[in-house]
N, C-alpha and C positions, 0 to 999 in steps of 0.2 A: 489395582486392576491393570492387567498389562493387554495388549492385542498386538499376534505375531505373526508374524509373516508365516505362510508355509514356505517347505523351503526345496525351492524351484531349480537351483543352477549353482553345481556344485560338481568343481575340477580340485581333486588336492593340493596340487602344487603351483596355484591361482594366488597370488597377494592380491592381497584387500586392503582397500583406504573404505574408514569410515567416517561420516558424518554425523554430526548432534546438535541438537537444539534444542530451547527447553521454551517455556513461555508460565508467565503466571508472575504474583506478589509476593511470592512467599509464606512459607508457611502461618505467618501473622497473620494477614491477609487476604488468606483463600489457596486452594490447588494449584501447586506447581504441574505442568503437564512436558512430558520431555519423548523427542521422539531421536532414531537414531536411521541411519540407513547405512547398508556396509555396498559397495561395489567391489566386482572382479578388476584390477587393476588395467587388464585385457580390452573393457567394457567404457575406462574412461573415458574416451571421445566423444563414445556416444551418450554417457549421462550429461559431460561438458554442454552438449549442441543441446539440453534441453533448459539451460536456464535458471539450476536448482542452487546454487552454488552460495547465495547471500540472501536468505529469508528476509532480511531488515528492509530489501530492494523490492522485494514481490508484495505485487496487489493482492486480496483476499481470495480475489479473481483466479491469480494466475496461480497462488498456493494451491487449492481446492484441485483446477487443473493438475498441476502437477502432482498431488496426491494421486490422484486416480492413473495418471502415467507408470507412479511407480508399484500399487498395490498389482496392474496390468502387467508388468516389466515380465519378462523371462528372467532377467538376471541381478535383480536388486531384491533383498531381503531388508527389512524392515523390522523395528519395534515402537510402541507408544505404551507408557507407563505413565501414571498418573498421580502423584501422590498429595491424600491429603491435606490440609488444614492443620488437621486433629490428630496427625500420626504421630 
């Protein structure tokens, strides 16, 4: 099961750094869930000024927040894929 971003802001000749993170046990142990997020290189300051940068740091709080920041964004595309147990 994946869920993608539409895709909102897009200049050809724009470098992009991207981001990922995954969370889960492992296959042994239940659904790994792994999301990723790519920026316009153009864009970094202002992803910087939001905080996103070290998930291990953020409250469930301010994750949640910041999801919803970037699902909002004009210029951050996104993905979350989820893979079973059992796969």
């Amino acid at each position: 099961m994946s869920t993608v971003a539409t895709k909102k802001y897009s200049k050809e000749k724009d470098e992009w750094v991207m981001g990922i993170d995954e969370a889960g046990r492992g296959p042994v142990l239940g659904a790994m869930l792994y999301g990723a997020c790519i920026c316009p290189v153009s864009r970094l300051e202002d992803l910087k000024q939001t905080g996103v940068f070290d998930s291990k740091q953020l409250t469930d709080e301010k994750r949640r927040e910041l999801f919803k920041m970037i699902k909002k964004s004009e210029y951050l595309e996104w993905i979350i894929d989820a893979i079973p147990a059992d796969w």
